[in-house]
mmCIF file as Biopython writes it, N, C-alpha, C and O atoms, coordinates in Angstrom:
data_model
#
loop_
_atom_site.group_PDB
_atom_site.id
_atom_site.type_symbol
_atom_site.label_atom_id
_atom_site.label_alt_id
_atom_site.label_comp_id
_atom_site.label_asym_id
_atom_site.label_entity_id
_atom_site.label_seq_id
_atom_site.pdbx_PDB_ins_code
_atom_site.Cartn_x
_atom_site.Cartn_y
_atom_site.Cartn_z
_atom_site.occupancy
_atom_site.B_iso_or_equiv
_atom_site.auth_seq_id
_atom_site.auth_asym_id
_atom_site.pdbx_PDB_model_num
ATOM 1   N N  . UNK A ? 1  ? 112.737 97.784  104.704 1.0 0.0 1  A 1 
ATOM 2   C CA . UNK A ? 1  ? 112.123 99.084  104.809 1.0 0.0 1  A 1 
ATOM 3   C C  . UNK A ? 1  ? 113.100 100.030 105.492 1.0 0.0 1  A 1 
ATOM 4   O O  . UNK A ? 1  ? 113.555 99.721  106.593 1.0 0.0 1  A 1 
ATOM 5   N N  . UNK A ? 2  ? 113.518 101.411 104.766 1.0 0.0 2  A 1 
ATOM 6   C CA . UNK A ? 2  ? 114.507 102.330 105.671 1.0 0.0 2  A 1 
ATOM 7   C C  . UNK A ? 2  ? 113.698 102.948 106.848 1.0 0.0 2  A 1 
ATOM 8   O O  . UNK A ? 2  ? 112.517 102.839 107.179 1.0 0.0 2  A 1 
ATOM 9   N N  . UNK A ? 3  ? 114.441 103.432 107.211 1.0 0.0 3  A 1 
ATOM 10  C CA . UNK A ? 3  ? 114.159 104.102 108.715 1.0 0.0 3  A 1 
ATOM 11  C C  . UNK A ? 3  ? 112.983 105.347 108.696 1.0 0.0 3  A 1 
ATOM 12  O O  . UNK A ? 3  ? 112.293 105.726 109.643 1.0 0.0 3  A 1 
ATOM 13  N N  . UNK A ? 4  ? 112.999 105.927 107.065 1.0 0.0 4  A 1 
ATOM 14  C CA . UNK A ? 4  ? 112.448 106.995 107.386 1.0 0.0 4  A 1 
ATOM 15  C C  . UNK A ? 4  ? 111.072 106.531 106.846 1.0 0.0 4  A 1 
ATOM 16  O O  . UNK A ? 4  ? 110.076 107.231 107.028 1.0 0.0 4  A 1 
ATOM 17  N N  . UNK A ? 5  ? 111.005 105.163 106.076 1.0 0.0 5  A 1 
ATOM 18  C CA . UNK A ? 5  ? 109.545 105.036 105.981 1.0 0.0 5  A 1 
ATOM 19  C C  . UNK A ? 5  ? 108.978 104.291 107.012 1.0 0.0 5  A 1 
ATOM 20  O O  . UNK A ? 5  ? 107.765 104.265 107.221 1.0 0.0 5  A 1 
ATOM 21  N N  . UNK A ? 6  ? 109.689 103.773 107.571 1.0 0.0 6  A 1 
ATOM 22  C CA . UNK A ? 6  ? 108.996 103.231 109.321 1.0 0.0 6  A 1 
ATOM 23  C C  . UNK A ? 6  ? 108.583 104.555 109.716 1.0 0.0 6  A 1 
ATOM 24  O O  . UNK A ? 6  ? 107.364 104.641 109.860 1.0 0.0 6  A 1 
ATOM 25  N N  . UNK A ? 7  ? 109.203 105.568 109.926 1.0 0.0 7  A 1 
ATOM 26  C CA . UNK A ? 7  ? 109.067 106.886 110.550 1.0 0.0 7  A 1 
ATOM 27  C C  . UNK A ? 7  ? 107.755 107.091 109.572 1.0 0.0 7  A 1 
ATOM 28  O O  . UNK A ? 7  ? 106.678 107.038 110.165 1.0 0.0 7  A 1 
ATOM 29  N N  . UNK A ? 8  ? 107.716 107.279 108.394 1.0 0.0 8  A 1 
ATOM 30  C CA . UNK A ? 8  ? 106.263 107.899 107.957 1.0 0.0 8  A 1 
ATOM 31  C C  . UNK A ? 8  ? 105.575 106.829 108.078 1.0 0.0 8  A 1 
ATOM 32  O O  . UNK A ? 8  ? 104.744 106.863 107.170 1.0 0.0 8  A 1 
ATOM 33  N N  . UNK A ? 9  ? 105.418 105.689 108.816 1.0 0.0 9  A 1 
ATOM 34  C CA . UNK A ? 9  ? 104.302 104.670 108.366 1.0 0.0 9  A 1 
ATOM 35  C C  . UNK A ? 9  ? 103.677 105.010 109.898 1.0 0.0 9  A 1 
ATOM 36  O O  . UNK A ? 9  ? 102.496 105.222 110.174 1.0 0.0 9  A 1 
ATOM 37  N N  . UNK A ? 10 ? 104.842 104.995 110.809 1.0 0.0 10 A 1 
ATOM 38  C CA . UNK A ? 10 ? 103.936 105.831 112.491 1.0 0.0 10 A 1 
ATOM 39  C C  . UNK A ? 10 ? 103.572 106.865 112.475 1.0 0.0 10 A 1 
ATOM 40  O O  . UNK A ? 10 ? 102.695 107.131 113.297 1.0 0.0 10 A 1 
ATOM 41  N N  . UNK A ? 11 ? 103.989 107.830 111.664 1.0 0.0 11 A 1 
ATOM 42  C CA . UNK A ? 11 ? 103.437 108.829 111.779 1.0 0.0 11 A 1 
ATOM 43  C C  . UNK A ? 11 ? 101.636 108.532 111.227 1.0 0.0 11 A 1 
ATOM 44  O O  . UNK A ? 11 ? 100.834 109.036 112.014 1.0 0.0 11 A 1 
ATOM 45  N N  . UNK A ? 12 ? 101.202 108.041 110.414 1.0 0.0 12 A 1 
ATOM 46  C CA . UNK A ? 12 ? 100.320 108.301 109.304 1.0 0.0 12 A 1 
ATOM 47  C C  . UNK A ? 12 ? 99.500  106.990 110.243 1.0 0.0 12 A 1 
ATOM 48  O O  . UNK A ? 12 ? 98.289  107.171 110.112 1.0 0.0 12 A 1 
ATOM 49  N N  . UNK A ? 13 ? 99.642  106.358 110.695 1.0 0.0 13 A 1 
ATOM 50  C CA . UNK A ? 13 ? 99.165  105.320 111.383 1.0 0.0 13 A 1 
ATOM 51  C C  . UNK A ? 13 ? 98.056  104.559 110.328 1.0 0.0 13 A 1 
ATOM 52  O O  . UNK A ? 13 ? 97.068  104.145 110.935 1.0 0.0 13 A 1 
ATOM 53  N N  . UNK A ? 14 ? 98.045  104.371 109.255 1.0 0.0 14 A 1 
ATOM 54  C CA . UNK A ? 14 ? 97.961  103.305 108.394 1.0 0.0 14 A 1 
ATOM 55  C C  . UNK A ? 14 ? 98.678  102.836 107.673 1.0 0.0 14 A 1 
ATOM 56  O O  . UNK A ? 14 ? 99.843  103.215 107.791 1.0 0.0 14 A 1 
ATOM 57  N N  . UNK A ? 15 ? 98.444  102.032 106.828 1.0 0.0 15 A 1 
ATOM 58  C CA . UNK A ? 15 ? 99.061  101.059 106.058 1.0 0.0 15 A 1 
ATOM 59  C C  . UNK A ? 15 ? 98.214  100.796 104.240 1.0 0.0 15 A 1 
ATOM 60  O O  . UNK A ? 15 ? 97.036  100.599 103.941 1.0 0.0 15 A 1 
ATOM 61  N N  . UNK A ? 16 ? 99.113  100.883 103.623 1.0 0.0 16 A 1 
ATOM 62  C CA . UNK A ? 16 ? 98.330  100.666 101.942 1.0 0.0 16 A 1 
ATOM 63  C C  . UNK A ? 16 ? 98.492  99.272  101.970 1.0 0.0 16 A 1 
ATOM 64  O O  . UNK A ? 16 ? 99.057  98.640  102.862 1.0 0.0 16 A 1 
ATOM 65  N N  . UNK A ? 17 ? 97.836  98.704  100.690 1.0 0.0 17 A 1 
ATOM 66  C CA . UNK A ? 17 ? 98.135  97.375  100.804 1.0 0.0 17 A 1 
ATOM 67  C C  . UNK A ? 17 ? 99.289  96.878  100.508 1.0 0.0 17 A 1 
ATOM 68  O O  . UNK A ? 17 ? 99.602  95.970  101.279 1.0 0.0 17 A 1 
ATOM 69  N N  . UNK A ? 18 ? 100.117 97.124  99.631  1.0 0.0 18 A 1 
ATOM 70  C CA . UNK A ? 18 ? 101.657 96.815  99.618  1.0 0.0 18 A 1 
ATOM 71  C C  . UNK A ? 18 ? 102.310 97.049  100.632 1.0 0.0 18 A 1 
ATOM 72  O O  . UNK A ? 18 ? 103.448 96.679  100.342 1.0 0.0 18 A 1 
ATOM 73  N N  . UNK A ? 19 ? 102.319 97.650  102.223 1.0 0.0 19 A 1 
ATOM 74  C CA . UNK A ? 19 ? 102.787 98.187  102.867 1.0 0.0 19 A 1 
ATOM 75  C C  . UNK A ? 19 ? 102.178 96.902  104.219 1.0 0.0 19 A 1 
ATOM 76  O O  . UNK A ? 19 ? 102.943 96.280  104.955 1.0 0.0 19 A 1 
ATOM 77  N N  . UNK A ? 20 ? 101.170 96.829  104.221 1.0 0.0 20 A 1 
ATOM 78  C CA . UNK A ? 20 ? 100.199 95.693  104.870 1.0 0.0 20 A 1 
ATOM 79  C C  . UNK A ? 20 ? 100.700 94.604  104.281 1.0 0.0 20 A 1 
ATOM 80  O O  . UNK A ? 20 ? 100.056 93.740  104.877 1.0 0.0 20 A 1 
ATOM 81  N N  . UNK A ? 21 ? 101.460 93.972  103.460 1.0 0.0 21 A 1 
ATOM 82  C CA . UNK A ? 21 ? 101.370 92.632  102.824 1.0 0.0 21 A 1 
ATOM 83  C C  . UNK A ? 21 ? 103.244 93.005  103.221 1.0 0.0 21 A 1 
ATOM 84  O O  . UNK A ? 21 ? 103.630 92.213  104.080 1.0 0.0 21 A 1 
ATOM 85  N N  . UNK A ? 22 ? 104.062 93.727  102.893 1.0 0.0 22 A 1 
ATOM 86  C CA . UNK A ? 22 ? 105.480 93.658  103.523 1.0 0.0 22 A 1 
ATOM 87  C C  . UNK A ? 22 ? 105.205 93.296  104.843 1.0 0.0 22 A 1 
ATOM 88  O O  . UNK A ? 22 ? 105.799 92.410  105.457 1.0 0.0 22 A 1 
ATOM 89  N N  . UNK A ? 23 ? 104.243 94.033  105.298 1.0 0.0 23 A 1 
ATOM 90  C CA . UNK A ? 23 ? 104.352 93.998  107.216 1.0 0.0 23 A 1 
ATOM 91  C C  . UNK A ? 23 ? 104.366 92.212  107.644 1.0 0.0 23 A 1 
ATOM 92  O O  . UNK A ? 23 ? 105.022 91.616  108.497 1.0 0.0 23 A 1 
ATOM 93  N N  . UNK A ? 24 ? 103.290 91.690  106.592 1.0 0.0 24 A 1 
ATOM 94  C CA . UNK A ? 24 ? 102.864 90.187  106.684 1.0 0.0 24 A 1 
ATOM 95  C C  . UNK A ? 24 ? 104.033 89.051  106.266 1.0 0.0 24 A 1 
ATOM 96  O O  . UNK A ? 24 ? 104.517 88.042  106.779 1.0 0.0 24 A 1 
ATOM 97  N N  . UNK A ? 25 ? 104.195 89.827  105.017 1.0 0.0 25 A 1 
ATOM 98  C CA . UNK A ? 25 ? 105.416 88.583  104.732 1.0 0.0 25 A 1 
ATOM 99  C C  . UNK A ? 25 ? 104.636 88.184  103.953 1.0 0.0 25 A 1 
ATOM 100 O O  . UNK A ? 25 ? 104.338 87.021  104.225 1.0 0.0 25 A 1 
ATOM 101 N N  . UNK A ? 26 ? 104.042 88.626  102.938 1.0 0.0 26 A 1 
ATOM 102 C CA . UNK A ? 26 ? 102.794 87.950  101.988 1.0 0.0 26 A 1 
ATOM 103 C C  . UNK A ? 26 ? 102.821 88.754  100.781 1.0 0.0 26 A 1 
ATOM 104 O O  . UNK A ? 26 ? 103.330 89.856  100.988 1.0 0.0 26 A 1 
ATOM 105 N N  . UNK A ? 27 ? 102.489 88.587  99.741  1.0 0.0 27 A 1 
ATOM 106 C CA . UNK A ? 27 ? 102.735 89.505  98.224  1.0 0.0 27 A 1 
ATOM 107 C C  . UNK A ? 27 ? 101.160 90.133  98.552  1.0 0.0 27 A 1 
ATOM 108 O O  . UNK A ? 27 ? 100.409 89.848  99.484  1.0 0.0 27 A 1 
ATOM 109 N N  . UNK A ? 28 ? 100.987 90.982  97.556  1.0 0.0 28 A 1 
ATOM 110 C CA . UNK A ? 28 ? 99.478  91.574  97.349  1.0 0.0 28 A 1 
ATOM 111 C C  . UNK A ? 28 ? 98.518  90.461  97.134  1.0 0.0 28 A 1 
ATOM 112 O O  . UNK A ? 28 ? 97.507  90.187  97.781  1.0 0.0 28 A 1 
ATOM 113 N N  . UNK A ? 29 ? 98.879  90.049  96.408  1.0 0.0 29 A 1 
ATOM 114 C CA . UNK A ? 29 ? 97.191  89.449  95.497  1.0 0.0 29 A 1 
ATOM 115 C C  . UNK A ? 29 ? 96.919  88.158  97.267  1.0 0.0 29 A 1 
ATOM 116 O O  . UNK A ? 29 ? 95.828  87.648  97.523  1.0 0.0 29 A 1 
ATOM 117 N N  . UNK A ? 30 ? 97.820  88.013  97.887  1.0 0.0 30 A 1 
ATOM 118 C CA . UNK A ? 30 ? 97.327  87.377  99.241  1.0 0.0 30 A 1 
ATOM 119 C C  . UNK A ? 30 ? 96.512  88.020  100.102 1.0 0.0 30 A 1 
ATOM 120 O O  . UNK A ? 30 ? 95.612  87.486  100.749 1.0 0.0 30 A 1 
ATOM 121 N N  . UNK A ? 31 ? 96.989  89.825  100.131 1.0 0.0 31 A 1 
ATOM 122 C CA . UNK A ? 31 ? 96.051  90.528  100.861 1.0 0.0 31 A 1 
ATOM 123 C C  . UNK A ? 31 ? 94.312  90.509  100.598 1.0 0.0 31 A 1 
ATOM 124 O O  . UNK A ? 31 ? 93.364  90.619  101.375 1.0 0.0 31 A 1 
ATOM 125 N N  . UNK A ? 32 ? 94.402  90.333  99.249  1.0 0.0 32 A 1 
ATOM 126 C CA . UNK A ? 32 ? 93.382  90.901  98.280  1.0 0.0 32 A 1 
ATOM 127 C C  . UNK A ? 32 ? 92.435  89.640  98.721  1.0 0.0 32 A 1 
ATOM 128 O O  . UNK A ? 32 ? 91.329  89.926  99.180  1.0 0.0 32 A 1 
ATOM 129 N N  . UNK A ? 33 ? 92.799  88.280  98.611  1.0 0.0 33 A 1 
ATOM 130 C CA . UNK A ? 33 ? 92.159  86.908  98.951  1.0 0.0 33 A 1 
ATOM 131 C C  . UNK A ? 33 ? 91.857  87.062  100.007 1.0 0.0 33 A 1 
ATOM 132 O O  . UNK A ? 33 ? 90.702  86.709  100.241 1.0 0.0 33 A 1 
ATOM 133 N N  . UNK A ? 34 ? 92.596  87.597  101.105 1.0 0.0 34 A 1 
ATOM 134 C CA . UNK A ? 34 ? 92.031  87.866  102.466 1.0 0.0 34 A 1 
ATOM 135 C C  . UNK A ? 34 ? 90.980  88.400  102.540 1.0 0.0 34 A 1 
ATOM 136 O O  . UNK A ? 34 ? 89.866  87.972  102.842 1.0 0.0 34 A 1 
ATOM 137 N N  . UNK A ? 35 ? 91.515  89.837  102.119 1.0 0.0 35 A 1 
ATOM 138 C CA . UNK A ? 35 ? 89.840  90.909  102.134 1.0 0.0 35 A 1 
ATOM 139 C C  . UNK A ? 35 ? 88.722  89.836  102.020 1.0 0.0 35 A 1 
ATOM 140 O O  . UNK A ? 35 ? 87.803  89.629  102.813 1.0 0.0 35 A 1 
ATOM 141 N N  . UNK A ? 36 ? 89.013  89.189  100.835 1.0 0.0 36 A 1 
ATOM 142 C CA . UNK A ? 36 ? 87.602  88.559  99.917  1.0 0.0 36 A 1 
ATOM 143 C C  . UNK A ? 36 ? 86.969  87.560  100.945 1.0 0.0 36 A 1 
ATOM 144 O O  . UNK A ? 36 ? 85.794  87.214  101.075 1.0 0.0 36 A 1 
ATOM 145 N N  . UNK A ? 37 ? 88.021  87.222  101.592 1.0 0.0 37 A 1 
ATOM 146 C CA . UNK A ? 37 ? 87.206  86.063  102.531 1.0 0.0 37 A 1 
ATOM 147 C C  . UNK A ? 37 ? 87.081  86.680  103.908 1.0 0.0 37 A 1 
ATOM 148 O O  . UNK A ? 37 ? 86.752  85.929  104.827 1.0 0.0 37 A 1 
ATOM 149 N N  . UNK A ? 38 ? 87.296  87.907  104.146 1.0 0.0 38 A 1 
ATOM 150 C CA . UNK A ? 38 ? 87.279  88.284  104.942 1.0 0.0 38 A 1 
ATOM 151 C C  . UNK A ? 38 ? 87.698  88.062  106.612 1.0 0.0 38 A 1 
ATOM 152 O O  . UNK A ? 38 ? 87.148  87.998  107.711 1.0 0.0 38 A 1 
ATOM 153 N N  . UNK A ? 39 ? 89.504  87.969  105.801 1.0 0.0 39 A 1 
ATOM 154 C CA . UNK A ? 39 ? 90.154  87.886  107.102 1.0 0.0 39 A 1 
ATOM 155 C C  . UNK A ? 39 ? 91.104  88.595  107.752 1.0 0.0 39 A 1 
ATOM 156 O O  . UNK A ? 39 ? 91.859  88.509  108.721 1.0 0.0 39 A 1 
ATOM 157 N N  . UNK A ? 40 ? 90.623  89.744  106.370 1.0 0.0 40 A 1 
ATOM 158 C CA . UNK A ? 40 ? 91.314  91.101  107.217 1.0 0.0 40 A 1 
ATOM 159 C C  . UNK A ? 40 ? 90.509  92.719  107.709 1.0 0.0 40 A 1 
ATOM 160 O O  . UNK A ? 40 ? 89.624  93.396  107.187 1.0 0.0 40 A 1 
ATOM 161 N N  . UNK A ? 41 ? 91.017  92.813  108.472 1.0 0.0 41 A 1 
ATOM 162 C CA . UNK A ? 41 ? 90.279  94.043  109.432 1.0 0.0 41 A 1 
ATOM 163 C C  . UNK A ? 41 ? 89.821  95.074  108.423 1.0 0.0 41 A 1 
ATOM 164 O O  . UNK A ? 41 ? 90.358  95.266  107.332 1.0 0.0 41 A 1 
ATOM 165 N N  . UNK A ? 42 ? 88.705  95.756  108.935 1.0 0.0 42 A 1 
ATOM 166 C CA . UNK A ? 42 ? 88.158  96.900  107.815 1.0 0.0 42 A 1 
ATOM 167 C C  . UNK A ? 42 ? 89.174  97.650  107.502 1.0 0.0 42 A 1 
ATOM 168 O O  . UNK A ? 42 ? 90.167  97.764  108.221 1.0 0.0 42 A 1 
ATOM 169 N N  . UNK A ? 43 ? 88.981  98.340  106.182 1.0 0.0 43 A 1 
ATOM 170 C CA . UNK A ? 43 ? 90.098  99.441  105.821 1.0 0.0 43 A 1 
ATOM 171 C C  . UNK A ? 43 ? 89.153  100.569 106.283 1.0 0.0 43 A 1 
ATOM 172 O O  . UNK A ? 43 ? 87.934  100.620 106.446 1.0 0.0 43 A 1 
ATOM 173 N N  . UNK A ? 44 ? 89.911  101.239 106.398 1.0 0.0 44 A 1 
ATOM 174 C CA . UNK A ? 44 ? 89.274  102.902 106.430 1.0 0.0 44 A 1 
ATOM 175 C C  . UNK A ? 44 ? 89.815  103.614 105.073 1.0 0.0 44 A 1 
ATOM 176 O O  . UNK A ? 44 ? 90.714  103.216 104.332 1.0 0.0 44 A 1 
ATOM 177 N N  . UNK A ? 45 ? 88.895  104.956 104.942 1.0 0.0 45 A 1 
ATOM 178 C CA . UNK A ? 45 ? 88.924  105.446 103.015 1.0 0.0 45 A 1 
ATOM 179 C C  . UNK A ? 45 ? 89.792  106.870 103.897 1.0 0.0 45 A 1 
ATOM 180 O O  . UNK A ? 45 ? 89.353  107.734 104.656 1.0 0.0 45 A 1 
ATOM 181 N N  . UNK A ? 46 ? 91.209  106.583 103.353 1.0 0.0 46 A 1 
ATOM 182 C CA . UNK A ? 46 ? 92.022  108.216 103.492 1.0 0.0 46 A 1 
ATOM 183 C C  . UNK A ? 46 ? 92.072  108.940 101.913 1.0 0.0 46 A 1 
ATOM 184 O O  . UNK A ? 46 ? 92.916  108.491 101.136 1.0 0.0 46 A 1 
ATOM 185 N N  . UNK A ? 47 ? 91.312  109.879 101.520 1.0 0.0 47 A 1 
ATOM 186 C CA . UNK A ? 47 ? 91.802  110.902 100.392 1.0 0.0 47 A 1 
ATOM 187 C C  . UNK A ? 47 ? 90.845  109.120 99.704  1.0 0.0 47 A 1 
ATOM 188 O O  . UNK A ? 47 ? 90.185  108.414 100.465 1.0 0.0 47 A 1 
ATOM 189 N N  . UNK A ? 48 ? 91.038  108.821 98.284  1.0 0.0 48 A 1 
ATOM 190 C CA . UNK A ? 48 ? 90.308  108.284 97.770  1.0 0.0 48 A 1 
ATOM 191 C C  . UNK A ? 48 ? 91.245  106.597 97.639  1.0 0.0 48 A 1 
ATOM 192 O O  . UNK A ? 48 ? 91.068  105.813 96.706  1.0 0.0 48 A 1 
ATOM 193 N N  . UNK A ? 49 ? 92.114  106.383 98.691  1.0 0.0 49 A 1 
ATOM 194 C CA . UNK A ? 49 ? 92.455  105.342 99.239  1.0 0.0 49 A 1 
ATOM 195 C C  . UNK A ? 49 ? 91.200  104.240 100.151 1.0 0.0 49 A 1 
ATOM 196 O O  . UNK A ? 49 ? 90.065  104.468 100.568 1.0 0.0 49 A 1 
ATOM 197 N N  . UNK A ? 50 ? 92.026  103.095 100.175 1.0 0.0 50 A 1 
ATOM 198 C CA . UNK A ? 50 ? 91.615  102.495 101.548 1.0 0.0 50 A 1 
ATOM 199 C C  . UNK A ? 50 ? 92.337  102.182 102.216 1.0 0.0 50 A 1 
ATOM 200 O O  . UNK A ? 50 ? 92.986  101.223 101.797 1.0 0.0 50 A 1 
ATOM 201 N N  . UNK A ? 51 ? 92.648  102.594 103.327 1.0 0.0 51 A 1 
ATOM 202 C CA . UNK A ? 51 ? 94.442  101.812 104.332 1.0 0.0 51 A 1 
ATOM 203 C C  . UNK A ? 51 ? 93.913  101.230 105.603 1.0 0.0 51 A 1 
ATOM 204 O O  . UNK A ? 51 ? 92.983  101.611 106.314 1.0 0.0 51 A 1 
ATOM 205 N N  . UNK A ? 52 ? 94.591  100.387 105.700 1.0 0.0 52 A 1 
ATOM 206 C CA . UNK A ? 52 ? 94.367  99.526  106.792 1.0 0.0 52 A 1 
ATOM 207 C C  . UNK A ? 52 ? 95.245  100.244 108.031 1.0 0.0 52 A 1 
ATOM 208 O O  . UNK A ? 52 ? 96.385  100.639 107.787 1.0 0.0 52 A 1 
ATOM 209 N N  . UNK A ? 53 ? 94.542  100.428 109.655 1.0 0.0 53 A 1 
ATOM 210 C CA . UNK A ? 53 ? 95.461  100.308 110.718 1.0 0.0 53 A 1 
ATOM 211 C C  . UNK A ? 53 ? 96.239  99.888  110.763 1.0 0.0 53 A 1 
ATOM 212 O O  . UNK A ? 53 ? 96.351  98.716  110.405 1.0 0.0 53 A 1 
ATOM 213 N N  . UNK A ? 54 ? 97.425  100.731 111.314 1.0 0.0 54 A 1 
ATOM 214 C CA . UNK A ? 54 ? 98.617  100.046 111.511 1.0 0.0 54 A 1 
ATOM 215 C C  . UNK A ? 54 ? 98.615  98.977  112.706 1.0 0.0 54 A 1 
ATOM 216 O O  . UNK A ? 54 ? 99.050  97.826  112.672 1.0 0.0 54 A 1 
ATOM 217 N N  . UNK A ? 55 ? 98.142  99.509  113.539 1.0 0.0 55 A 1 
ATOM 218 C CA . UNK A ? 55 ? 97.882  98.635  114.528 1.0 0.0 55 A 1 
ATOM 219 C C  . UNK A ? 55 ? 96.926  97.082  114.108 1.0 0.0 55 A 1 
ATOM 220 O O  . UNK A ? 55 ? 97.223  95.904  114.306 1.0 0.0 55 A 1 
ATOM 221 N N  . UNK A ? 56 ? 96.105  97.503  113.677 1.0 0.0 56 A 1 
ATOM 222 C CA . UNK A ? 56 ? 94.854  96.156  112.888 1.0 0.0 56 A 1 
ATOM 223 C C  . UNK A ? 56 ? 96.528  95.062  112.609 1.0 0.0 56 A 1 
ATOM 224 O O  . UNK A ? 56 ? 97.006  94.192  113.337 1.0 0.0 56 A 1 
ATOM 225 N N  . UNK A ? 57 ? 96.909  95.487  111.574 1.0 0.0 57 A 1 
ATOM 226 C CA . UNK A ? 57 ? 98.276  94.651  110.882 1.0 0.0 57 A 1 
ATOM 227 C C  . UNK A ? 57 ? 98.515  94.612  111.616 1.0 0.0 57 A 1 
ATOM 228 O O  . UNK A ? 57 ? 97.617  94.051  112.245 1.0 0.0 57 A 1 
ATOM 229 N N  . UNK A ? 58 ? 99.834  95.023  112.664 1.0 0.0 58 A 1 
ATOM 230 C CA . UNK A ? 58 ? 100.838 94.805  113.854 1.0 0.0 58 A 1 
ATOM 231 C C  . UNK A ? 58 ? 99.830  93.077  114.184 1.0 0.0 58 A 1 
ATOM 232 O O  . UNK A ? 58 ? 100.250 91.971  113.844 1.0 0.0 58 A 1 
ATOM 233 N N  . UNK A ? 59 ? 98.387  93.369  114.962 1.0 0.0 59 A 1 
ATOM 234 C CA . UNK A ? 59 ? 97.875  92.286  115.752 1.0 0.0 59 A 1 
ATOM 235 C C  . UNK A ? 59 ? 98.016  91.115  115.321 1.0 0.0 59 A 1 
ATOM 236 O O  . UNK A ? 59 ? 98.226  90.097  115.981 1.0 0.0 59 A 1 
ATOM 237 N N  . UNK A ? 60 ? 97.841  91.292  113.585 1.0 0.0 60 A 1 
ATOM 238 C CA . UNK A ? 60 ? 98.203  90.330  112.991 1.0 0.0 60 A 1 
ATOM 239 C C  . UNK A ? 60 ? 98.875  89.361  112.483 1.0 0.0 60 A 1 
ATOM 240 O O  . UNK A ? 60 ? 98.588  88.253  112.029 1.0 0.0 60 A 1 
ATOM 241 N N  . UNK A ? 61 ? 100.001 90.075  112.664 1.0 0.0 61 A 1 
ATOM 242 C CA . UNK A ? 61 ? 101.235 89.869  112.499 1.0 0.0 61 A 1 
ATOM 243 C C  . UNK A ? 61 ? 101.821 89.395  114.092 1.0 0.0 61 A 1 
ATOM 244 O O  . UNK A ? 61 ? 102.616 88.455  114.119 1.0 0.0 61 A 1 
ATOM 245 N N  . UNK A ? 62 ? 101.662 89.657  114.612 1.0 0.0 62 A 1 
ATOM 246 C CA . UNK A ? 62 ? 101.764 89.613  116.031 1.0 0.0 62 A 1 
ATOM 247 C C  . UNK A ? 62 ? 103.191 89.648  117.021 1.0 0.0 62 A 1 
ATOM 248 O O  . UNK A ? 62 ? 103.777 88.965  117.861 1.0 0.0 62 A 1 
ATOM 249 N N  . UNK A ? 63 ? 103.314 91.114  116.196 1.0 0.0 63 A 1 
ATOM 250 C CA . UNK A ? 63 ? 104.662 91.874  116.726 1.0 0.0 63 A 1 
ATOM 251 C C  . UNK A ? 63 ? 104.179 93.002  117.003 1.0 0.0 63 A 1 
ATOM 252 O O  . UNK A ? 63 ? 103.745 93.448  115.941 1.0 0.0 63 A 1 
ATOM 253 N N  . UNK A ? 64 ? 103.911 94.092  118.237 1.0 0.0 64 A 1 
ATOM 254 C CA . UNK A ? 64 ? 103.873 94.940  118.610 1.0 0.0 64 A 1 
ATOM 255 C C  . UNK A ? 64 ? 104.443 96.055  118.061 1.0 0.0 64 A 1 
ATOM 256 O O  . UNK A ? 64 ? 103.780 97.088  117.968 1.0 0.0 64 A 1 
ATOM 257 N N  . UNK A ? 65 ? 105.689 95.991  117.647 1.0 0.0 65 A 1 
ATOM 258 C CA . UNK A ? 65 ? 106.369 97.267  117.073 1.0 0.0 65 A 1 
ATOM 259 C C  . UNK A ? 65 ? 106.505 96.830  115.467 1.0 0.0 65 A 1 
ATOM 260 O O  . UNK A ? 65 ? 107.508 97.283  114.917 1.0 0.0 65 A 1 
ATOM 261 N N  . UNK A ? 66 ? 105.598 95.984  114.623 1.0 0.0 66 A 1 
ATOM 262 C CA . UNK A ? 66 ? 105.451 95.779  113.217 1.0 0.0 66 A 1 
ATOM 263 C C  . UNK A ? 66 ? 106.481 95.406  112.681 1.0 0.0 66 A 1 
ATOM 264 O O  . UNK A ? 66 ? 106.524 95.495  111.454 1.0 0.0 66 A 1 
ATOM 265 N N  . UNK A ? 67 ? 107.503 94.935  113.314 1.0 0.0 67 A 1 
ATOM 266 C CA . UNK A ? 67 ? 108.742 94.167  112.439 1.0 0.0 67 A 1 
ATOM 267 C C  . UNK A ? 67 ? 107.861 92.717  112.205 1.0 0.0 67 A 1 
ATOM 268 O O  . UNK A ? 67 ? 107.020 92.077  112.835 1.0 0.0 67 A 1 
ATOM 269 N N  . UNK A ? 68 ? 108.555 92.611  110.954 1.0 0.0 68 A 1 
ATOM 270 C CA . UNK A ? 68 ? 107.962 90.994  110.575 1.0 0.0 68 A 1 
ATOM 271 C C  . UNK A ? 68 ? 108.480 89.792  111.076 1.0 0.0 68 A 1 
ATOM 272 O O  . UNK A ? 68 ? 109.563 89.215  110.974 1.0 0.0 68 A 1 
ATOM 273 N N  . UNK A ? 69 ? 107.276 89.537  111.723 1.0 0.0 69 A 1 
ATOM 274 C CA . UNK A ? 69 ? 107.645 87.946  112.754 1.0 0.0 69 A 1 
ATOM 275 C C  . UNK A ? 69 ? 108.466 86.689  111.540 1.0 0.0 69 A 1 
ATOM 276 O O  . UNK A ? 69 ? 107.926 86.459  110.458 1.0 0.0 69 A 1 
ATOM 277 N N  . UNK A ? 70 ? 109.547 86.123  111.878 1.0 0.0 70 A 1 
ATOM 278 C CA . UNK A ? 70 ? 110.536 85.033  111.366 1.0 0.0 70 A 1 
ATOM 279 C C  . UNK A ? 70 ? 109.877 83.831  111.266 1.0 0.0 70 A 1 
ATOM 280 O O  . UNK A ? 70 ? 110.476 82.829  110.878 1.0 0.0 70 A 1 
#
C-alpha cells in the first residue's frame, strides 16, 4: 500500500472490504465468510457502501498502527 493511501485510509477512518482483507492478510471471499459467521465487527453504511472501522480491523489484526502483523 503507498503512502498516500495509508494517508487516505486515516483520514476517512474506515475501511472497504478489499482494504479490510489487505489489512488482514486474507483475500475477500474470507472477509465475506467472516461477516456470515459473524466474526467481524459491524460495518457502518457510508454513501451506499458498508465500511468497516479502521480501528474495528487494526484490533483485529492486532497492530495498532494497521501494518499487517508477519
Amino acid at each position: 500500500m503507498s503512502d498516500v493511501q495509508r494517508q487516505t485510509r486515516e483520514l476517512r477512518g474506515t475501511l472497504s472490504v478489499q482494504e479490510a482483507a489487505d489489512l488482514l492478510g486474507v483475500v475477500r471471499r474470507t472477509i465475506h465468510r467472516w461477516q456470515r459467521d459473524g466474526r467481524m465487527p459491524p460495518r457502518i453504511p457510508i454513501g451506499r457502501r458498508l465500511q468497516y472501522r479502521l480501528d474495528d480491523i487494526r484490533a483485529m489484526a492486532g497492530t495498532p498502527d494497521g501494518e499487517q502483523a508477519r
